[in-house]
Backbone as CSV, one residue per row, in Angstrom:
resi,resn,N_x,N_y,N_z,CA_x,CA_y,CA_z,C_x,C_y,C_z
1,UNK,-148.337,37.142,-36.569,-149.394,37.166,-37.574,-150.311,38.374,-37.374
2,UNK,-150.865,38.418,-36.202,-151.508,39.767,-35.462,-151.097,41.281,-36.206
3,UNK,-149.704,41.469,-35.739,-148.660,42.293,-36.410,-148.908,42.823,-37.744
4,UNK,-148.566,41.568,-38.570,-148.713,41.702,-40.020,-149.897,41.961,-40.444
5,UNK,-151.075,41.571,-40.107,-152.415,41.912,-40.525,-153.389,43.635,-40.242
6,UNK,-152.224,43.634,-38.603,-152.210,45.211,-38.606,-152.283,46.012,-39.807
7,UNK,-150.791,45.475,-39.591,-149.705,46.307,-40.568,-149.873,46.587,-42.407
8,UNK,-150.789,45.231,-42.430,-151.338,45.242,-44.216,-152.558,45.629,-43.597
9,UNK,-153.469,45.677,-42.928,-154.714,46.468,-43.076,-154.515,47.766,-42.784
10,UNK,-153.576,48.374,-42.252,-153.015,50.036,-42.537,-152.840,50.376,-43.873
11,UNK,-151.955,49.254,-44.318,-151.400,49.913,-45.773,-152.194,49.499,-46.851
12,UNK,-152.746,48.597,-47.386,-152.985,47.822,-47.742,-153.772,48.470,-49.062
13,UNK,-153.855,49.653,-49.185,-154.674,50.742,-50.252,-153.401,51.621,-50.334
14,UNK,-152.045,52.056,-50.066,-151.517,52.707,-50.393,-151.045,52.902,-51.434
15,UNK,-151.503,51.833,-52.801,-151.115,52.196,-53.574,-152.320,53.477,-54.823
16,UNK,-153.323,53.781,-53.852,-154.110,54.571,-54.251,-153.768,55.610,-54.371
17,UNK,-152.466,56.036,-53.614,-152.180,57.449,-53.624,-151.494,57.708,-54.938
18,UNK,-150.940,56.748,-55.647,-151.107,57.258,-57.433,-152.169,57.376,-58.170
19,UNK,-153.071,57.284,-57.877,-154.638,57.236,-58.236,-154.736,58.611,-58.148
20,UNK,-155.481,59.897,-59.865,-155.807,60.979,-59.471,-156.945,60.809,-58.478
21,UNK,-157.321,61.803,-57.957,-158.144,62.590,-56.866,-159.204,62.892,-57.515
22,UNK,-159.886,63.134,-58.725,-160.655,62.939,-59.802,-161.355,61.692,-60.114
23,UNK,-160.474,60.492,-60.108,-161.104,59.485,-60.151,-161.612,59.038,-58.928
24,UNK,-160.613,59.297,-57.863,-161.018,58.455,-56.735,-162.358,58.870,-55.972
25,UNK,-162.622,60.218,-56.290,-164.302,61.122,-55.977,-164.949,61.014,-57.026
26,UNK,-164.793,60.337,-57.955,-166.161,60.295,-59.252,-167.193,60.231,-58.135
27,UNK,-168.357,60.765,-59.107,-169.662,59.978,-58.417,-170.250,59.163,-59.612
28,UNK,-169.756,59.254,-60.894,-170.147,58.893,-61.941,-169.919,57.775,-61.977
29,UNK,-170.541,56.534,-62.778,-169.892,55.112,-63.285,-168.186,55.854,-63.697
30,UNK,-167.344,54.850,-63.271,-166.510,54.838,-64.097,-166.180,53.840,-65.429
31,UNK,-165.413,54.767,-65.866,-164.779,54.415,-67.094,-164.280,53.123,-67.494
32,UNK,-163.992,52.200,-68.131,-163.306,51.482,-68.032,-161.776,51.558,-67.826
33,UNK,-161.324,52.246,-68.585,-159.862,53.053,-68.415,-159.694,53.497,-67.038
34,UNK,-160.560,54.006,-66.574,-160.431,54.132,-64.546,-160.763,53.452,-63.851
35,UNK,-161.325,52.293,-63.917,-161.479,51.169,-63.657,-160.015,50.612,-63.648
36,UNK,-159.073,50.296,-64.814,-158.032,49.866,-65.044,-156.971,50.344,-63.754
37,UNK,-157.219,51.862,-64.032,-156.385,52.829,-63.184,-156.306,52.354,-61.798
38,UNK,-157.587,52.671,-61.235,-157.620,52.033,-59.877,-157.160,50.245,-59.571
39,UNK,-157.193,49.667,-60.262,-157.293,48.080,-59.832,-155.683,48.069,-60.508
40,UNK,-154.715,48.457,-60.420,-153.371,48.966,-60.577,-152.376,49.294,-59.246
41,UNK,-153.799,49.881,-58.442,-153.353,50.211,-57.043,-152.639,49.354,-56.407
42,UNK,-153.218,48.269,-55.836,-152.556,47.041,-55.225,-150.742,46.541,-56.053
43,UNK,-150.898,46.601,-57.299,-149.168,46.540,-58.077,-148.331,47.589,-57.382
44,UNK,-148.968,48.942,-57.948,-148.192,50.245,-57.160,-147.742,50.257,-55.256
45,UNK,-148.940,49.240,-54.860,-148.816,49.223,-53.287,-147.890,48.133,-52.978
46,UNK,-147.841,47.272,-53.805,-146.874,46.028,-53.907,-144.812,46.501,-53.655
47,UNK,-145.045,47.123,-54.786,-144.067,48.309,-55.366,-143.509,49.070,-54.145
48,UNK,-144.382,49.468,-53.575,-144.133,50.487,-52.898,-143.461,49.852,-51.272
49,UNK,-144.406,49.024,-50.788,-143.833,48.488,-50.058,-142.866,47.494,-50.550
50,UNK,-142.280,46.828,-51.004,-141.197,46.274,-51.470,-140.052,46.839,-51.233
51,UNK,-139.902,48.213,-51.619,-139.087,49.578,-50.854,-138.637,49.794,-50.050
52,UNK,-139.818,49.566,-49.320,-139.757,50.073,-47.553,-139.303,48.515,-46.615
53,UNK,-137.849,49.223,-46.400,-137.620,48.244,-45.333,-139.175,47.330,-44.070
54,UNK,-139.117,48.685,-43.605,-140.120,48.711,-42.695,-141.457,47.909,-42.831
55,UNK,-141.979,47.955,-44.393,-143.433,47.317,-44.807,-143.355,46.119,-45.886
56,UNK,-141.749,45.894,-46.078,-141.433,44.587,-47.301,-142.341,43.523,-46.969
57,UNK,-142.077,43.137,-45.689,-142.881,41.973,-45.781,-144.418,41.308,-45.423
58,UNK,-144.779,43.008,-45.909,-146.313,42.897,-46.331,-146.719,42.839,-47.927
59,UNK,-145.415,43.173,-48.397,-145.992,43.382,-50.184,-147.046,42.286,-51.220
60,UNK,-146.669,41.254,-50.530,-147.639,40.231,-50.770,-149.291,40.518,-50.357
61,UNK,-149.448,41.027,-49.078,-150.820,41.183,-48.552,-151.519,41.940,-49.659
62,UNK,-150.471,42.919,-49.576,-151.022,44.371,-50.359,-151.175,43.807,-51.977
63,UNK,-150.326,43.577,-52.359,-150.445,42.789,-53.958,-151.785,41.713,-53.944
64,UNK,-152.426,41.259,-53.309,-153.460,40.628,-53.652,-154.133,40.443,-52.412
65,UNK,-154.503,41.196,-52.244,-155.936,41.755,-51.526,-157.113,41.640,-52.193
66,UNK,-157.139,42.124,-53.665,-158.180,41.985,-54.371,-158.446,40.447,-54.728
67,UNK,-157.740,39.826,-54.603,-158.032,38.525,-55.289,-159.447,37.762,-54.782
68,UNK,-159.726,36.941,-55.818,-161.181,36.419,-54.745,-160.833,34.790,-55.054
69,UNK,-161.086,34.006,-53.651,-161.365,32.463,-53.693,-161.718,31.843,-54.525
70,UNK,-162.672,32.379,-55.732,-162.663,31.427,-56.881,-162.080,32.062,-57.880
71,UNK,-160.783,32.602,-57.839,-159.775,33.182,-59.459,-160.339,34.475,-60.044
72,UNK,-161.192,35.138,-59.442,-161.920,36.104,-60.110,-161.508,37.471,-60.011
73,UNK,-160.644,37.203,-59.064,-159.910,38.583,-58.619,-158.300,39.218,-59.652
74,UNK,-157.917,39.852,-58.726,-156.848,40.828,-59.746,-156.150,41.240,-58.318
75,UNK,-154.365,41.097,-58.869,-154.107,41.432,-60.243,-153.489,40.034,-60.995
76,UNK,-153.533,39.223,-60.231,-153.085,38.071,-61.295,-154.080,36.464,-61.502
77,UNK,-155.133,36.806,-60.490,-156.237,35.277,-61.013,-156.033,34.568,-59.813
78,UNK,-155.640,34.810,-58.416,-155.502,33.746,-57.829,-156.092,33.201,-57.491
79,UNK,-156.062,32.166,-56.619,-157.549,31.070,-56.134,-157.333,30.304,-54.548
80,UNK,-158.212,30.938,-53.563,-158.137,29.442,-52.884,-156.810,29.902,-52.273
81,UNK,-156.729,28.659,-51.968,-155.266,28.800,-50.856,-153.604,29.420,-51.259
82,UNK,-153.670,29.697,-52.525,-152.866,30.309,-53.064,-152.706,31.886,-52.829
83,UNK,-153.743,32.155,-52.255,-153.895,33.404,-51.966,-153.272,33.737,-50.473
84,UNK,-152.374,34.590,-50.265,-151.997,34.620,-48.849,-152.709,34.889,-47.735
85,UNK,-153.047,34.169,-46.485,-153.831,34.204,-45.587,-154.333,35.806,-45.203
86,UNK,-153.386,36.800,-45.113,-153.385,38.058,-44.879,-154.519,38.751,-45.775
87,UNK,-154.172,38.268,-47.089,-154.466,39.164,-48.155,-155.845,38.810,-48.272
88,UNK,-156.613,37.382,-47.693,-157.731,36.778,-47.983,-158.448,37.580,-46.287
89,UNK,-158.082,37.886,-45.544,-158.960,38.201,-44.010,-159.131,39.721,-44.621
90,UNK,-158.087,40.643,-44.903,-158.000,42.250,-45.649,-159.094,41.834,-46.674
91,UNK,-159.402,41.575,-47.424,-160.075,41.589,-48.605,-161.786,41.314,-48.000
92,UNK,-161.519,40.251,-46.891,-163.336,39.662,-46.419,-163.603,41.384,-45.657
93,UNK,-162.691,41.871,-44.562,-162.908,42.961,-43.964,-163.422,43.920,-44.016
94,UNK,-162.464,44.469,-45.352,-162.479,45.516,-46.332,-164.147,45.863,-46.545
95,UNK,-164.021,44.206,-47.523,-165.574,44.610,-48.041,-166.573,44.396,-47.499
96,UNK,-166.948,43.879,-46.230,-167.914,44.208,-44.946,-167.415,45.725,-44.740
97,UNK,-166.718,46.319,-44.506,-166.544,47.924,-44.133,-167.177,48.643,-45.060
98,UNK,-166.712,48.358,-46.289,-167.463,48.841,-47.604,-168.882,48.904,-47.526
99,UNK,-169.363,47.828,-47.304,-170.522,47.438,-48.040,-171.483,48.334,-47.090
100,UNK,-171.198,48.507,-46.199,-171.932,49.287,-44.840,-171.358,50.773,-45.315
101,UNK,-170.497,51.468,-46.197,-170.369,52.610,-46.526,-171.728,53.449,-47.213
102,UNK,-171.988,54.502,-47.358,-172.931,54.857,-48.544,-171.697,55.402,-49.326
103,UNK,-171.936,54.950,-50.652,-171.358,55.054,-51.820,-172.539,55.801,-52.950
104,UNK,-171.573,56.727,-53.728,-172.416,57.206,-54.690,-173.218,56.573,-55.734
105,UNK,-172.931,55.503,-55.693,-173.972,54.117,-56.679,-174.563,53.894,-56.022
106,UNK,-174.396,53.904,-54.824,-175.136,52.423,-54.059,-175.470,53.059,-52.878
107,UNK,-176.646,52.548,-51.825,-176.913,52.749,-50.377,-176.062,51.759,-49.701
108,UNK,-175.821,52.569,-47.834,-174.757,51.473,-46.808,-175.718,50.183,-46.947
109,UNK,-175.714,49.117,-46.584,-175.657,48.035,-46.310,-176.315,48.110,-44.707
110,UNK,-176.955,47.473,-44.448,-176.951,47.298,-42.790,-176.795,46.167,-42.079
111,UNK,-175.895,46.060,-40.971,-174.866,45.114,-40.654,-175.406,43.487,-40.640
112,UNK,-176.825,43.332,-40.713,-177.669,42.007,-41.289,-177.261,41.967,-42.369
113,UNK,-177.551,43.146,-43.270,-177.429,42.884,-44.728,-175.816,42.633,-45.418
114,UNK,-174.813,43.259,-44.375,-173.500,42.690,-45.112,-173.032,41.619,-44.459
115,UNK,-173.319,40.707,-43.328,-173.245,39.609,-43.398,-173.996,38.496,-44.531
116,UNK,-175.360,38.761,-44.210,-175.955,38.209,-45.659,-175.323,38.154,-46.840
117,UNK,-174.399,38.791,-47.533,-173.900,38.997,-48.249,-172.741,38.421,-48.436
118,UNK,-172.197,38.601,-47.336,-170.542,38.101,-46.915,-170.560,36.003,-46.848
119,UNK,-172.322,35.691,-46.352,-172.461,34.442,-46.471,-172.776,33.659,-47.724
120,UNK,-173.778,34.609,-48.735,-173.789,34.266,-50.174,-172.455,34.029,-51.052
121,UNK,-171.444,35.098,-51.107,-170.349,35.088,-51.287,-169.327,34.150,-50.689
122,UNK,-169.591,33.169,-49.616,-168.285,32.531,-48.785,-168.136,31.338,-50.230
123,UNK,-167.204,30.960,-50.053,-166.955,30.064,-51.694,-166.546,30.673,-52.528
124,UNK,-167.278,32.005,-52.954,-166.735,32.068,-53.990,-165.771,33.482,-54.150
125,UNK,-166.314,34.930,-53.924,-165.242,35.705,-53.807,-164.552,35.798,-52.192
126,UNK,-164.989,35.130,-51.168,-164.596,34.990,-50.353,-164.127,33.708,-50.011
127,UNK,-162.655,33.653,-48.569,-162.611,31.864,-48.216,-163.846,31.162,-47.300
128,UNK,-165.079,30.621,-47.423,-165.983,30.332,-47.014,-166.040,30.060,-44.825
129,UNK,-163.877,29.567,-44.907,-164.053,29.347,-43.478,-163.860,30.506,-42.784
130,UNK,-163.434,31.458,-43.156,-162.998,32.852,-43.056,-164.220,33.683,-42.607
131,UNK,-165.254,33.314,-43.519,-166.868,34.023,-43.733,-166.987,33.755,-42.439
132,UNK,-167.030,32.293,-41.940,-167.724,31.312,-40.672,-166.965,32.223,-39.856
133,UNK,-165.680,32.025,-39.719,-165.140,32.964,-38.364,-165.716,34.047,-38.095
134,UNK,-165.386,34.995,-39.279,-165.666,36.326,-38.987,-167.272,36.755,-38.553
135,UNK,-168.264,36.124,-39.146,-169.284,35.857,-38.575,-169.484,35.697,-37.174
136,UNK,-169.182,34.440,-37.087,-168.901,33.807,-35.096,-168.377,35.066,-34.629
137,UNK,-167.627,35.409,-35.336,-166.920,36.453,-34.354,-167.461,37.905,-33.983
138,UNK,-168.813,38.497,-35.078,-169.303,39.320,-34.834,-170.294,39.061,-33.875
139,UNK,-170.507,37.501,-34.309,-172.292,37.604,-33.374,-171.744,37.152,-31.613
């Protein structure tokens, strides 16, 4: 399991590299149409590893990563335990890493403030027991 979670949190955005280089440095709101573009990534990364001997049996991680615990996610609505364990720890990770980024919309986060966040969210775009671990596990 260790392995695999590696292995999809390495790849797990590779399908960005069909994504122009234009969109992926906007500093601007995007578009809706690039919006589309990007949240496509995870299919293309699906795709891609599916391919690869070597990363097949991550294509699932990578294919829904985005998804969120209450159906809100993409690319297909999942919910809850339907979502593969992998793809639900990559997705809580991710966006604690994120949220502590400075982004051209937005200021980093500071590591109070993306737990705070990560705990408002447990339920709903996150799996709430997932939140609890990863929490425990920082403090």
């Amino acid at each position: 399991m260790l392995d695999e979670l590696l292995l999809a949190a390495t790849f797990h955005d590779i399908g960005k590299l069909s994504v122009a280089a234009e969109i992926m440095s906007k500093r601007q709101k995007l578009t809706d149409d690039e919006w589309e573009t990007i949240r496509k990534h995870s299919e293309i990364g699906y795709r891609i590893a599916k391919a690869s001997p070597e990363i097949g049996h991550i294509a699932d991680a990578i294919l829904y990563h985005h998804e969120r615990w209450d159906g809100g996610g993409y690319p297909e609505g999942k919910r809850g335990p339907e979502i593969p364990l992998v793809a639900r720890v990559i997705h809580l990770v991710d966006a604690y890493d994120m949220m502590q980024r400075q982004r051209p919309y937005r200021a980093a986060k500071t590591r109070e403030q993306a737990l705070a966040e990560l705990e408002q969210q447990a339920g709903g775009q996150f799996d709430a027991e997932l939140v609890r671990a990863f929490i425990a596990m920082l403090k």
